[in-house]
C-alpha positions, 0 to 999 in steps of 0.5 A: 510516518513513525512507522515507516521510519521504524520499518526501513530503520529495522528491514530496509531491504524487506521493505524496499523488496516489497515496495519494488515488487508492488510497484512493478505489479502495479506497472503490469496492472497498468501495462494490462490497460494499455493492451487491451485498449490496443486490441480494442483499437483493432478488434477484427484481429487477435494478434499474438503479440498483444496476446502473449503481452496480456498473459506476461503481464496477468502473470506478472501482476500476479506473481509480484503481488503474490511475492510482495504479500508473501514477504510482507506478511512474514516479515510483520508477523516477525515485528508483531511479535517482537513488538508484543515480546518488548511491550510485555518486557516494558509493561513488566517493568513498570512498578504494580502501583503504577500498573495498578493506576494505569489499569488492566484495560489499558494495557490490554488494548496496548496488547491487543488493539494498538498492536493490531492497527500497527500490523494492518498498517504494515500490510497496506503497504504493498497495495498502497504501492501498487495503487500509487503505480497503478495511478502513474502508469494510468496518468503517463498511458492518459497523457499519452494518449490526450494531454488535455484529458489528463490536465482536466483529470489532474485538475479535477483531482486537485479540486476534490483533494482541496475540498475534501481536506477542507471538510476533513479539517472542519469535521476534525475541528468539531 
């Protein structure tokens, strides 16, 4: 959560950019289930709306998960390496004893390993947002086409989310 408040702290308008144009790709990945499940309600014609549907969308789908990586992978290679400049300008700062009795292997994981985690965190936030699309716009297209499904699927995925937090949390205990 830290991260995300850093994040639309330092680039609100690069993180909202990529959050719409994940979201809308996820829309286009939703809207590309819904028309090839209308073509396959009449498979005896190809009509070229449905046609020139699925290929504006495939080529939506496209562009905006291109355009939302794009930016977010030049945007977090920018914050990696102003994070490691003020790391590296923190770890100098430290008086050598107490570099010393925090030890090199420390501080290189802080370099290195901890600096890395945050980067893949910065780039799972395109497809976390596409998924979360995906997901709405295949329970809205669900509803639509059975409520009663998607109230059994909804169930089903409050059921599981409640056992497996469960178990998450007994693991974690132990």
């Amino acid at each position: 959560m830290k991260l995300l408040v850093y994040l639309f702290r330092t680039a609100r308008g690069v993180m909202v950019l990529t959050a719409v144009t994940a979201l809308i790709s996820g829309a286009c990945y939703a809207g590309l289930i819904a028309v090839v499940n209308a073509q396959l309600d009449r498979p005896a014609t190809i009509r070229f709306s449905l046609m020139a549907c699925f290929i504006g969308l495939a080529l939506g789908k496209i562009l905006t998960t291109m355009i939302s990586q794009m930016i977010l992978a030049r945007f977090s290679q920018g914050a990696i390496a102003n994070l490691r400049q003020d790391l590296v300008r923190k770890i100098l700062a430290v008086p050598l004893r107490q570099l010393e009795q925090i030890g090199a292997p420390r501080i290189m994981v802080a370099l290195t390993d901890d600096v890395m985690r945050i980067s893949e965190a910065l780039l799972a936030i395109p497809t976390f947002a596409m998924n979360v699309a995906i997901l709405l716009g295949g329970a809205a297209y669900l509803g639509w086409l059975s409520p009663m499904v998607l109230l059994a699927t909804l169930g089903f995925v409050l059921f599981g989310a409640l056992i497996y937090r469960r178990l998450f949390v007994k693991a974690f205990h132990h």
